[in-house]
C-alpha positions as CSV (number, residue, x, y, z in Angstrom):
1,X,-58.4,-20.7,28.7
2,X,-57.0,-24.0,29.9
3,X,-56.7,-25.9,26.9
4,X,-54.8,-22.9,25.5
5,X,-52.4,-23.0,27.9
6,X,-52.2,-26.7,27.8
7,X,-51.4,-26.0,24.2
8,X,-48.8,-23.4,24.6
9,X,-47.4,-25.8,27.4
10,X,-46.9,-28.9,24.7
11,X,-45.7,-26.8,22.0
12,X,-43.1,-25.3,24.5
13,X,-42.2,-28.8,25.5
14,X,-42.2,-29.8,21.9
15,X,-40.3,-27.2,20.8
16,X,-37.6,-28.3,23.5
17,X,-37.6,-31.5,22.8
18,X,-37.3,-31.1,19.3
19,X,-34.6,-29.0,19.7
20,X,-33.0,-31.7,21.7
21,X,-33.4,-34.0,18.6
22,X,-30.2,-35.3,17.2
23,X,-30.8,-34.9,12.9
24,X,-29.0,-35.6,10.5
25,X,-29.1,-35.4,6.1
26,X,-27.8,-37.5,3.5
27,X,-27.8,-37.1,-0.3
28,X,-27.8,-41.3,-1.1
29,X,-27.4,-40.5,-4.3
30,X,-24.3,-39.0,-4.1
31,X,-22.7,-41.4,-1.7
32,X,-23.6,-44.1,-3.9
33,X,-22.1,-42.3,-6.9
34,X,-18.9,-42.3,-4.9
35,X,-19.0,-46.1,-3.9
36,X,-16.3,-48.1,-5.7
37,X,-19.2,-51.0,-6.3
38,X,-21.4,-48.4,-8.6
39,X,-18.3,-48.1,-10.7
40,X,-18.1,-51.6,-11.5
41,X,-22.1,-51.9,-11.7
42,X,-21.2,-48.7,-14.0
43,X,-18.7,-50.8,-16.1
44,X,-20.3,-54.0,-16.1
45,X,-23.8,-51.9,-17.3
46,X,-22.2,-50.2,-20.3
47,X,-20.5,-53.7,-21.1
48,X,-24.1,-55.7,-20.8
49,X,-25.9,-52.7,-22.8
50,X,-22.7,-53.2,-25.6
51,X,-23.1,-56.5,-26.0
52,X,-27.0,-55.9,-26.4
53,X,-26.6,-53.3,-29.0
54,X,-23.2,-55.6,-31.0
55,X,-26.1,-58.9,-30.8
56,X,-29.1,-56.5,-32.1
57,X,-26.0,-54.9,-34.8
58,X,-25.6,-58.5,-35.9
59,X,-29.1,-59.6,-36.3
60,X,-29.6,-56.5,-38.7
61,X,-26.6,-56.8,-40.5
62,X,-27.9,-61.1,-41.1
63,X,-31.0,-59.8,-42.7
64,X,-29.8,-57.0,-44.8
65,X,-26.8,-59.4,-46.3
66,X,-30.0,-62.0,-46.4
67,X,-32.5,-59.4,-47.8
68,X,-29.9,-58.2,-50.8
69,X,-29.1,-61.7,-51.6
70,X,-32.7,-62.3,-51.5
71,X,-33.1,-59.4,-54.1
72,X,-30.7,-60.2,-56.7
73,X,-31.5,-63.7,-56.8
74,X,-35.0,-63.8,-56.6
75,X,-35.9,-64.4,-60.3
76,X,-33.8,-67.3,-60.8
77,X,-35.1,-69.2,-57.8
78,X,-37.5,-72.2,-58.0
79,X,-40.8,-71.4,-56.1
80,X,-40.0,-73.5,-53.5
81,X,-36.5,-72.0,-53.1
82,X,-38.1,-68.9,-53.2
83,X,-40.3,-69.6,-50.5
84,X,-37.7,-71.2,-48.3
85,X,-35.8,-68.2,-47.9
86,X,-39.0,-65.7,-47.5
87,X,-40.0,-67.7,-44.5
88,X,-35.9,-67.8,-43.6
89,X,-36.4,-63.9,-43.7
90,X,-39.9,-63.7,-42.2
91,X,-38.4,-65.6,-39.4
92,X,-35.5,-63.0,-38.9
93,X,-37.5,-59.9,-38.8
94,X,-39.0,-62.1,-35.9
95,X,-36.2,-62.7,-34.0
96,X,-35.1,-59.1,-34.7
97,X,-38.6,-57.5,-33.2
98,X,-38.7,-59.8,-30.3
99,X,-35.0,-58.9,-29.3
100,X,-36.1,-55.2,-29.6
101,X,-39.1,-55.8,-27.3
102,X,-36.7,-57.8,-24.9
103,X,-33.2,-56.7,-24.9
104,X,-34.6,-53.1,-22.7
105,X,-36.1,-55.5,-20.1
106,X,-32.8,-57.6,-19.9
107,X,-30.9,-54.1,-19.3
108,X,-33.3,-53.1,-17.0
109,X,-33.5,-56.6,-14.4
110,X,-29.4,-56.5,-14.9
111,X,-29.4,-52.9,-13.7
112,X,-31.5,-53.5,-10.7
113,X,-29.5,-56.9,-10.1
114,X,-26.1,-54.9,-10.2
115,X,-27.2,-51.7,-8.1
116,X,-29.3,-53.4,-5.3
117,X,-26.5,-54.6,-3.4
118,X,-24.9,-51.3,-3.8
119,X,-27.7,-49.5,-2.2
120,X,-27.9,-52.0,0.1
121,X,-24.3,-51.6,1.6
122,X,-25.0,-47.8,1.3
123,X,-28.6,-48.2,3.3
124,X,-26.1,-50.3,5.9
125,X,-23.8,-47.9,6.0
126,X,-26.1,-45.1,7.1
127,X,-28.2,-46.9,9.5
128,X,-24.3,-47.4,11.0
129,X,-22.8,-44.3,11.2
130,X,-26.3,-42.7,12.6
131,X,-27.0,-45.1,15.1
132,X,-23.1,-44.7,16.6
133,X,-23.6,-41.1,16.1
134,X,-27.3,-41.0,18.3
135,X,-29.4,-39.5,15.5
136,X,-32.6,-39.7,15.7
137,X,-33.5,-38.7,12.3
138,X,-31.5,-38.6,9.2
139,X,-33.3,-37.0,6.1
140,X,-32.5,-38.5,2.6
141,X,-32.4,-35.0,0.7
142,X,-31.6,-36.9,-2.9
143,X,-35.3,-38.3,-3.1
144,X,-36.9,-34.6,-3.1
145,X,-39.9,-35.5,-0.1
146,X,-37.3,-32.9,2.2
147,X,-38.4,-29.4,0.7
148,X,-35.8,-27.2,3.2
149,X,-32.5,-28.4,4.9
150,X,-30.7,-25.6,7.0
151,X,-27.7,-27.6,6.5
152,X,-25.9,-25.5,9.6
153,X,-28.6,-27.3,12.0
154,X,-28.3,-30.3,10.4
155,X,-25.6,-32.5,10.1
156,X,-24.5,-33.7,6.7
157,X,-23.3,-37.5,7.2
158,X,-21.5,-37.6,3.6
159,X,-18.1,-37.4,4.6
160,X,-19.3,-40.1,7.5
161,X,-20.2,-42.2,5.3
162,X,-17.2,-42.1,2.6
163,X,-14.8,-42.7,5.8
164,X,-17.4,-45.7,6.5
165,X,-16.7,-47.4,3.3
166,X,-13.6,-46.6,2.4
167,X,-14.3,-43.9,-0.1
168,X,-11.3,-41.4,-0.2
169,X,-12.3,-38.3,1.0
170,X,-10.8,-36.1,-2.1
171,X,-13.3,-38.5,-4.6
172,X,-16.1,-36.1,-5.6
173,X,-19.5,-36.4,-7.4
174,X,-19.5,-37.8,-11.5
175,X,-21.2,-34.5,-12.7
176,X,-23.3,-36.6,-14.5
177,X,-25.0,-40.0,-12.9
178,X,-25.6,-42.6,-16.0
């Protein structure tokens, strides 16, 4: 009989104290959508992955004017001509594979080079604007581990945040994050 009401005594006082609890959500996701510094990682990302896909363009466009010169002039070539410009071609479809097998890599470690300072200054931001504001929780609701948010108990520190860094408050959510 005691240790139920020591139980119902620390889940009271629990309770209390939980309720006492200053929380607090975020969406990260969309307030770093918002930043001005994702839409020059943005920019610069599309520009990178361009450039990637012009260089691959190139290198196929090299073989196929090497590969139909090949073809027409084939039969009149001297073995060791012939040769020459097999292993010239050989060498190509080499360069050409290996760029395939690299270029996604390259776009990957410049994507993570351009968006980690972003997050960081985001990450910043919020650790900021919640410790000025007392929380002592605030729930990242973009990363799915929160599975219920009664978003009229909870405070939502997005407009916080763009006010933070600088983000005018009428700027709204890309309906579609690249």
């Amino acid at each position: 009989m005691k240790k139920i009401a020591l139980v119902i005594l620390l889940a009271a006082g629990f309770g209390f104290c939980a309720n006492a609890q200053k929380f607090a959500h975020i969406n990260s996701q969309e307030l770093v959508s918002l930043m001005s510094e994702m839409d020059s990682a943005r920019v610069r990302l599309n520009t990178y992955q361009a450039d990637l896909e012009e260089t691959f363009q190139g290198m196929q466009d090299e073989y196929q004017t090497k590969y139909t010169d090949y073809q027409r002039k084939v039969e009149t070539w001297a073995p060791t001509v012939r040769e020459t410009k097999e292993s010239e071609l050989q060498e190509l479809v080499n360069r050409i594979q290996q760029f395939q097998q690299s270029a996604p890599q390259d776009l990957q470690q410049m994507q993570q080079t351009l968006l980690a300072p972003v997050y960081e200054k985001a990450d910043a931001a919020i650790q900021r604007v919640a410790k000025s504001m007392g929380f002592i929780y605030v729930f990242d609701t973009s990363n799915g581990t929160i599975t219920y948010v009664d978003e009229t108990q909870s405070t939502n520190l997005l407009e916080l945040l763009k006010a933070e860094l600088g983000i005018p408050a009428e700027k709204v959510s890309p309906t579609v994050i690249e």
